[in-house]
C-alpha positions as CSV (number, residue, x, y, z in Angstrom):
1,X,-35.6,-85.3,4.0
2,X,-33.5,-85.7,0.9
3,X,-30.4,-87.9,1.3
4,X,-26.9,-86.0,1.0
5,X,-26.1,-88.5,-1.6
6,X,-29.6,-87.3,-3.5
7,X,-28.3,-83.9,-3.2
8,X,-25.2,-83.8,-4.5
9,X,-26.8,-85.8,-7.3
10,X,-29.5,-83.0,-8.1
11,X,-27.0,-80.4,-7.4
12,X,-24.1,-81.7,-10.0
13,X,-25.6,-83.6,-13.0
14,X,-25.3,-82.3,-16.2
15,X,-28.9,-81.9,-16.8
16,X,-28.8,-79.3,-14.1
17,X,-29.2,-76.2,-16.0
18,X,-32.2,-77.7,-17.7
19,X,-33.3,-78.7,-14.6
20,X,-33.0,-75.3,-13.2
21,X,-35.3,-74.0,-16.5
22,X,-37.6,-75.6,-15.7
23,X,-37.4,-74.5,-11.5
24,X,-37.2,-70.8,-13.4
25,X,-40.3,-70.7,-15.1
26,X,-42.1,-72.6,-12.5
27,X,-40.6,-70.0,-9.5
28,X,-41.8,-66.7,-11.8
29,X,-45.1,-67.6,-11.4
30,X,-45.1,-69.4,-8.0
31,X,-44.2,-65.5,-6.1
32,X,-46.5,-63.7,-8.4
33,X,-49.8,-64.7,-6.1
34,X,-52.1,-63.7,-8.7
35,X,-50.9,-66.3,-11.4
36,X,-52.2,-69.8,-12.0
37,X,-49.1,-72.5,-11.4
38,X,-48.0,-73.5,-14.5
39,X,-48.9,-76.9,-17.0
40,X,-46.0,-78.4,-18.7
41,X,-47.9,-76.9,-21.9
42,X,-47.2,-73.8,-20.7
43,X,-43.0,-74.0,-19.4
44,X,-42.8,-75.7,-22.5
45,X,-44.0,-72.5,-24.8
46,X,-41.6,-70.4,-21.9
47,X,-38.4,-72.3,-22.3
48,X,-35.9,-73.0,-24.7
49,X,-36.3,-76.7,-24.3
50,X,-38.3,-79.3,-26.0
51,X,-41.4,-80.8,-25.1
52,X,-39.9,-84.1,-24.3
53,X,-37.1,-81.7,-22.2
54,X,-39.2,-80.2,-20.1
55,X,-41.4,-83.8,-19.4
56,X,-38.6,-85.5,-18.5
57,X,-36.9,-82.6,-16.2
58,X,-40.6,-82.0,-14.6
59,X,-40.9,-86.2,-13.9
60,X,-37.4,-86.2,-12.2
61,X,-38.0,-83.2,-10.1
62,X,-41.6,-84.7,-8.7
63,X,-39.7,-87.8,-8.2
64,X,-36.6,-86.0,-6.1
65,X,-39.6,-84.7,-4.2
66,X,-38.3,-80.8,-5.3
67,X,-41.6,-80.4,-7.2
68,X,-45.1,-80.8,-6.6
69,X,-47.9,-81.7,-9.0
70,X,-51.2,-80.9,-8.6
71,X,-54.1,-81.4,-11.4
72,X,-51.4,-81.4,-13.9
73,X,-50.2,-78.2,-12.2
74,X,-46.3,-77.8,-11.1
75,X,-45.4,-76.0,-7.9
76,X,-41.8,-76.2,-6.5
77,X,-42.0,-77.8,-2.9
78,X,-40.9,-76.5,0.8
79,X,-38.9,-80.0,0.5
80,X,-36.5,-77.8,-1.2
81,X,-35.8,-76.3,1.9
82,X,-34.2,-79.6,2.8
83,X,-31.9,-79.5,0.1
84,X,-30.6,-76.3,1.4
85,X,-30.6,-76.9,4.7
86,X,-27.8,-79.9,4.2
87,X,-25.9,-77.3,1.1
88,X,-25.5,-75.2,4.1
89,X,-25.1,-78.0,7.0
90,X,-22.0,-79.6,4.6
91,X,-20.9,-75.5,4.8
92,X,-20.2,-75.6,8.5
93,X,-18.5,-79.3,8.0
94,X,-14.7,-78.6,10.1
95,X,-11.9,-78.3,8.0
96,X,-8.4,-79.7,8.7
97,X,-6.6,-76.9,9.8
98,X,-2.9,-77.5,8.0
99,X,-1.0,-75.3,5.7
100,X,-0.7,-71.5,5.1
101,X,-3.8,-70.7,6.5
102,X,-3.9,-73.2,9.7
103,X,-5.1,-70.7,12.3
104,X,-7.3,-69.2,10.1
105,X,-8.9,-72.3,9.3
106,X,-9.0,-73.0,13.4
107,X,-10.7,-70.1,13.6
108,X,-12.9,-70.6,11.2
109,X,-14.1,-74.2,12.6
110,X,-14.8,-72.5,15.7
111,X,-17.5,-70.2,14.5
112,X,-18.5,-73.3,12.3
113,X,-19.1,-75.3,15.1
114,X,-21.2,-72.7,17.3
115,X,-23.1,-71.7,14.0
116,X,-24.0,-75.1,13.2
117,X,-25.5,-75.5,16.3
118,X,-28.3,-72.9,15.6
119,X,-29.1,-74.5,12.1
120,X,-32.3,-76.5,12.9
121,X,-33.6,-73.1,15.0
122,X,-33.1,-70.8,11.4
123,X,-34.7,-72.9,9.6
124,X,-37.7,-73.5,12.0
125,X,-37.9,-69.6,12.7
126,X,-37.3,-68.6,9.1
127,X,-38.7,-71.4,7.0
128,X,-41.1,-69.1,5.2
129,X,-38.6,-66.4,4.2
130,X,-35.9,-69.3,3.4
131,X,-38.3,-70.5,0.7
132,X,-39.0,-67.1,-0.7
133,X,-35.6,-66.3,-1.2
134,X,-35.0,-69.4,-2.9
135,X,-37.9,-68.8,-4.9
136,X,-36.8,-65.2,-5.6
137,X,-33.1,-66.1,-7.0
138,X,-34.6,-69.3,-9.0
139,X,-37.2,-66.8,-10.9
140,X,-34.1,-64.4,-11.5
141,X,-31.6,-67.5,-12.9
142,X,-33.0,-67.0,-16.5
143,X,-32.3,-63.6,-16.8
144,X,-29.0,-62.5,-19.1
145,X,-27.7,-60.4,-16.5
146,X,-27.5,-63.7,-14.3
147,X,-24.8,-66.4,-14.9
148,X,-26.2,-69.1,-12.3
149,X,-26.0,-72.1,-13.9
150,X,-27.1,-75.1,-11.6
151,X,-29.0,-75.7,-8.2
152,X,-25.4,-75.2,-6.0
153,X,-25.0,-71.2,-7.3
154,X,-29.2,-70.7,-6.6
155,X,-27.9,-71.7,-3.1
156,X,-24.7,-69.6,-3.0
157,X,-27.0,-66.7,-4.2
158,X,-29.1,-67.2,-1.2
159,X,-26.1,-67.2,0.9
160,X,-25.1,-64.1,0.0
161,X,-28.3,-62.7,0.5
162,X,-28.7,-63.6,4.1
163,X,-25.0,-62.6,4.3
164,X,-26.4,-59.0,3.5
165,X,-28.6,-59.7,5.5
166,X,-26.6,-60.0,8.5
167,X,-24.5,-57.0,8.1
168,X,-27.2,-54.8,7.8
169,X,-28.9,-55.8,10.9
170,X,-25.5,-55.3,12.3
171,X,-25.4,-52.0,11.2
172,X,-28.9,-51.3,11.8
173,X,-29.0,-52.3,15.7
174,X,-25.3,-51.3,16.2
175,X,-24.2,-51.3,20.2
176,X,-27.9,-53.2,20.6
177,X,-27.1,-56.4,17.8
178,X,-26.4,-58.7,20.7
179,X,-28.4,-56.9,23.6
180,X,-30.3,-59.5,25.7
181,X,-33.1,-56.8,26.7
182,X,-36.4,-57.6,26.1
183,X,-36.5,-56.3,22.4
184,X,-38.9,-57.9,20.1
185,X,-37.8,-61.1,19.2
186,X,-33.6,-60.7,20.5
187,X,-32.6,-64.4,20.6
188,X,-33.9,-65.1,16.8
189,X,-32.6,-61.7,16.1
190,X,-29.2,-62.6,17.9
191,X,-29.0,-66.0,16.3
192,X,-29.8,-64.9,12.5
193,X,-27.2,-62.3,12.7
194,X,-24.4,-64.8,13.9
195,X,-25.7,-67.3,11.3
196,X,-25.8,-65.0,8.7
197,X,-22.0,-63.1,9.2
198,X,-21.0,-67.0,9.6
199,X,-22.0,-67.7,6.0
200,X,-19.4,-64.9,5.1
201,X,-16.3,-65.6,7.2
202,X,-14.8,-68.7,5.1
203,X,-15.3,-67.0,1.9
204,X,-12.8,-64.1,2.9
205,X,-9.9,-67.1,2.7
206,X,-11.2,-69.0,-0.6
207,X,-12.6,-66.1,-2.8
208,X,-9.1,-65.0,-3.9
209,X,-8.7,-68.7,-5.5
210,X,-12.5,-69.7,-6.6
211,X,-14.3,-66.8,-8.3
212,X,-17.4,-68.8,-9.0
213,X,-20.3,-67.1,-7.0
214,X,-22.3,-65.1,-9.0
215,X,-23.3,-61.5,-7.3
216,X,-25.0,-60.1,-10.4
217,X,-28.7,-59.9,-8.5
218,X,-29.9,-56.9,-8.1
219,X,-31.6,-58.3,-4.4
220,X,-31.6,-55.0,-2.3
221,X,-35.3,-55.6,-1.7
222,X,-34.8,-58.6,-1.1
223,X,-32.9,-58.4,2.1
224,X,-34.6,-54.8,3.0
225,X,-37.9,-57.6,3.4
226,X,-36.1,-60.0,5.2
227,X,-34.5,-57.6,7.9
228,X,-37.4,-56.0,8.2
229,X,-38.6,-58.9,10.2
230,X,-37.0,-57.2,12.9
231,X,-39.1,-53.8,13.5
């Protein structure tokens, strides 16, 4: 796994909007099964950044592990998944609960702490629908309707989704969300919802003074597939 040190690295250096160009054009083609990974020949012609850009961005993303190369081929890695997993691990970190806001914060460490506790099971159940949402909102970070500018707002995107996520299988199993009958698959069912609705409940005391997550996706289908897990 990726140190946190690694990943704050990859996450804030200023060549991380070229960086995620390159992820872009590589992610487009990755969920679109019936095309060929791409050469550096090819996210070259693709991107707005030179030849010498895109070489040097590719080299230093096989060498973070976050890309894969094949017979000259690039494919983004599951070891991306790791970088993700601590974004969201340093999420649940406990604040010191002081100021204006102290028993909110309380409260908030509380569900941080008995969230955090199910991390290693989400991403054990859910690795292969973690990645595809990853991959989803890295192929949509190139588009103008899109302001994500680094690796950090890919993985607040994602948040948001399984946020979504967890509110609609709220809504959708209502009185029945945290049933322990013998429903298909009620613990993971249980523990994504809580993990989910967890991502959300900090934001609802910061959002008022950080407006720096961008909602713009259009990713409806997305969490329609990912609940759908479910029936």
């Amino acid at each position: 796994m990726l140190s946190k040190l690694k990943m704050m690295e990859l996450l804030d250096i200023k060549e991380g909007k070229n960086q995620l160009e390159v992820l872009s054009i590589i992610a487009e083609d990755q969920i679109d099964v019936e095309k060929e990974a791409p050469r550096q020949k090819y996210i070259t012609k693709r991107s707005v950044l030179s030849k010498g850009a895109v070489s040097n961005n590719c080299k230093k993303l096989v060498d973070e592990g976050v890309l894969r190369e094949e017979d000259s081929k690039y494919y983004i890695d599951q070891k991306i998944l790791d970088l993700y997993k601590e974004f969201v691990e340093a999420y649940f970190v406990r604040e010191v609960p002081e100021g204006e806001f102290k028993e909110e914060i309380e409260n908030v460490n509380e569900i941080k702490t008995e969230s955090s506790e199910n991390v290693d099971e989400i991403f054990e159940w859910f690795d292969a629908e973690l990645f595809d949402l990853i991959l989803f909102v890295l192929s949509e970070s190139r588009t103008k309707k899109v302001k994500i500018k680094n690796l950090r707002e890919v993985f607040l995107n994602v948040n948001q989704v399984l946020i979504s996520t967890g509110y609609k299988l709220l809504t959708d199993c209502g009185d029945d969300a945290f049933d322990d009958s013998s429903v298909k698959d009620a613990e993971k069912r249980q523990k994504l919802i809580k993990f989910c609705l967890s991502l959300d409940v900090e934001r609802r005391y910061v959002e008022r003074f950080l407006n720096t997550i961008p909602y713009d996706i259009d990713m409806s289908r997305l969490i329609e597939d990912f609940s759908s897990i479910f029936e």
